[in-house]
C-alpha positions as CSV (number, residue, x, y, z in Angstrom):
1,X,61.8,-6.3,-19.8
2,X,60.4,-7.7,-22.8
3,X,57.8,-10.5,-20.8
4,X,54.9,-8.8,-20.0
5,X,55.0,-5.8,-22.6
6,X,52.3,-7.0,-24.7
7,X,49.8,-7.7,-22.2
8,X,50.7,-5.0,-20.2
9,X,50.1,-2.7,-23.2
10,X,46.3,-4.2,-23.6
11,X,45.8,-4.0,-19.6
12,X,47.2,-0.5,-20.0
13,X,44.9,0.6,-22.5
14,X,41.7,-1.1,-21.3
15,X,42.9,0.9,-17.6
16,X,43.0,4.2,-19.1
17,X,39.3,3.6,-20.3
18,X,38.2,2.8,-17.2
19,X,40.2,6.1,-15.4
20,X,38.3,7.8,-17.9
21,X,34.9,6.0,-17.1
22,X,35.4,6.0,-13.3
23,X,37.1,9.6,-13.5
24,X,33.9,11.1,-15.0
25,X,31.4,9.1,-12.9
26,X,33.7,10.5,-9.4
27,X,33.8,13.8,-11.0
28,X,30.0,14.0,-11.3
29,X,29.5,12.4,-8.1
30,X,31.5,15.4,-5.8
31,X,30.0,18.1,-7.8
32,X,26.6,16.9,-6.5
33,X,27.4,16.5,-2.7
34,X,25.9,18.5,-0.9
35,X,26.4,22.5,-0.6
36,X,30.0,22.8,-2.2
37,X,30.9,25.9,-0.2
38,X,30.5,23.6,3.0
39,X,31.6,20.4,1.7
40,X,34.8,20.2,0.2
41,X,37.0,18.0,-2.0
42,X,38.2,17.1,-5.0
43,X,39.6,14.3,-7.0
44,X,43.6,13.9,-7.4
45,X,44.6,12.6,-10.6
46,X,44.3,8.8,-10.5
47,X,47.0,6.6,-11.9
48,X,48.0,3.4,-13.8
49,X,50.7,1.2,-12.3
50,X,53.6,1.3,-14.6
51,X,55.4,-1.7,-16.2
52,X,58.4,-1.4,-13.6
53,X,56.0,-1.3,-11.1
54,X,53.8,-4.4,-12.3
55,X,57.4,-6.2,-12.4
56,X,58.6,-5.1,-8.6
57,X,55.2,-6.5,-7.7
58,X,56.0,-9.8,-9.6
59,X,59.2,-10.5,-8.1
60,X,57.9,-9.7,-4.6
61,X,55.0,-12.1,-4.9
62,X,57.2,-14.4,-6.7
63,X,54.8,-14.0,-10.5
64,X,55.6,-13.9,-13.9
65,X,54.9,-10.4,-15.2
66,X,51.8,-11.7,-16.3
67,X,50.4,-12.7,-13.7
68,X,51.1,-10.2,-11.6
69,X,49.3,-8.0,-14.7
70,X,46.2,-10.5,-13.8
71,X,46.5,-10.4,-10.1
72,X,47.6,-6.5,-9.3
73,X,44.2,-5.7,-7.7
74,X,45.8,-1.8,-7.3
75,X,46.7,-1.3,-11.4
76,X,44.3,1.9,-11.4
77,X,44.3,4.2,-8.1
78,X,42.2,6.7,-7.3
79,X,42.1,9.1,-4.6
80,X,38.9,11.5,-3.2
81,X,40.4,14.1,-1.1
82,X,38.5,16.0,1.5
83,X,39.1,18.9,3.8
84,X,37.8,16.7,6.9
85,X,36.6,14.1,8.5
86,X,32.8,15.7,8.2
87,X,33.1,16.2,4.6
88,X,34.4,12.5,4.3
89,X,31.2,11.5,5.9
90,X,28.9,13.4,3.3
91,X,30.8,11.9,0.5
92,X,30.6,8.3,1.8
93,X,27.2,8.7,2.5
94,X,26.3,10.1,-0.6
95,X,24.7,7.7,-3.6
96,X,26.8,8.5,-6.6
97,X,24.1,6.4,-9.2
C-alpha cells in the first residue's frame, strides 16, 4: 500500500493537530454547559481514519488513495455523548466561542 503513504502521513499529522485543537475547544465547551450535576456528557475519544480505511474508501468511490485523502470529508470523528435528549438540547444550544 505504498500510494498514498506519503500524503497520508502529512494529512495524518496535520489531523492529529486539529483533534488536539478541536478536542480542547469541545472539552472546554461541555465543562461550561450549564449545571454539570443536571446536564451530562462527555466527549469519547475522537479518531483519525486509518490508511486501510482511506483505501476501502477509495476503491468504493472508485479514487486513487489520494484523492480519497483529499475528498474523505469523515478523516477526523468526533463524538459528544449525552445522557438524553434534554441534555442534547443544552449542548446544542449552547455557544461554545
Amino acid at each position: 500500500m505504498a500510494e498514498g503513504t506519503e500524503k497520508y502521513k502529512k494529512a495524518f499529522h496535520l489531523a492529529d493537530s486539529i483533534v488536539r485543537r478541536i478536542g480542547h475547544i469541545l472539552s472546554s465547551a461541555m465543562e461550561r454547559v450549564g449545571n454539570p450535576d443536571l446536564v451530562k456528557g462527555g466527549l469519547d475519544r475522537p479518531r483519525i481514519k486509518t490508511l486501510e480505511s482511506v483505501a476501502r474508501k477509495a476503491e468504493e468511490k472508485r479514487w486513487s488513495v489520494d484523492e480519497a485523502i483529499e475528498k474523505c470529508w469523515d478523516f477526523v470523528g468526533f463524538r459528544v455523548v449525552c445522557n438524553n435528549l434534554q441534555d442534547v438540547s443544552s449542548v446544542l444550544s449552547h455557544k461554545y466561542m
